[in-house]
Every structure is written in C-alpha cells, then in structure tokens.
C-alpha positions as CSV (number, residue, x, y, z in Angstrom):
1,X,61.6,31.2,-13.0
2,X,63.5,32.7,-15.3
3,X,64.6,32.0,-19.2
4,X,67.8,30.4,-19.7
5,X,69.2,32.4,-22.6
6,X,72.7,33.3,-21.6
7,X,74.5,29.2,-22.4
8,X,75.1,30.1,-26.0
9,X,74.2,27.1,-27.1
10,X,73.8,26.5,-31.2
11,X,71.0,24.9,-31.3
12,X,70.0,23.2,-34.6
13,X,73.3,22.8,-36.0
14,X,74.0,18.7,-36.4
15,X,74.8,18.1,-39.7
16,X,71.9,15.4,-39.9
17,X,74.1,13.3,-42.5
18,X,76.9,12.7,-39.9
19,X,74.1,11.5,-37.9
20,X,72.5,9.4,-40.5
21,X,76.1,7.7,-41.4
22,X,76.5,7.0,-37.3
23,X,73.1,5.3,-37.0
24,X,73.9,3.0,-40.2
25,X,76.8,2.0,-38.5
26,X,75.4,0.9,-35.1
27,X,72.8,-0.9,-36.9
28,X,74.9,-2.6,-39.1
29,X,77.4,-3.2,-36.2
30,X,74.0,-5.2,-34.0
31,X,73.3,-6.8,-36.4
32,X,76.5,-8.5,-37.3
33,X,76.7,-9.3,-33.4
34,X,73.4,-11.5,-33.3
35,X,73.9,-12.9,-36.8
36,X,77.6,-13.7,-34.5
37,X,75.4,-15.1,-31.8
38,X,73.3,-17.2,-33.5
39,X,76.2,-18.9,-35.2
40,X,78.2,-19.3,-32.0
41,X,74.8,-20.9,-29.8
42,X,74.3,-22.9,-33.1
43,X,77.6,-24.1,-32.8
44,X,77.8,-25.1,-29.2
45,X,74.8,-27.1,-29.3
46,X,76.5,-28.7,-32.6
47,X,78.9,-29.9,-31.1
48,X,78.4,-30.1,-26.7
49,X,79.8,-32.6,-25.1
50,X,78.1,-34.8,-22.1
51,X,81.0,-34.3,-19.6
C-alpha cells in the first residue's frame, strides 16, 4: 500500500483552548439537563394524580 501524503492536511493545528472552552460547555450544558430532570420526575411524582 502506499503512504497517503498528498491530502494536505494540517495536522496538529487545534487551538486546544477552543477545545477546552467547547468541552466546559457541553459539560456544563448535561449537567443542567439532569439537574432539569431530576426536578421535573421529582415533580410529577409530587404531585400525580390517580385518574
């Protein structure tokens, strides 16, 4: 096989602290949602009703 050398890719180039800033966020964003969660199934079973 031969060695793909001819993409051009520039490899090694990520600024690591956009990728940092983009990892806080989607960790702060899941946990929001379950702390949201909790608080919604705590709710529900508050207040169900026996229909």
């Amino acid at each position: 096989m031969s060695a793909d050398t001819g993409h051009g890719s520039d490899t090694g180039t990520m600024d690591i602290k956009d990728h940092v800033k983009t990892w806080k966020g989607f960790v702060t964003f899941v946990k929001w949602m379950i702390i949201g969660n909790v608080v919604l199934l705590i709710f529900l079973a508050i207040f169900r009703t026996h229909g």
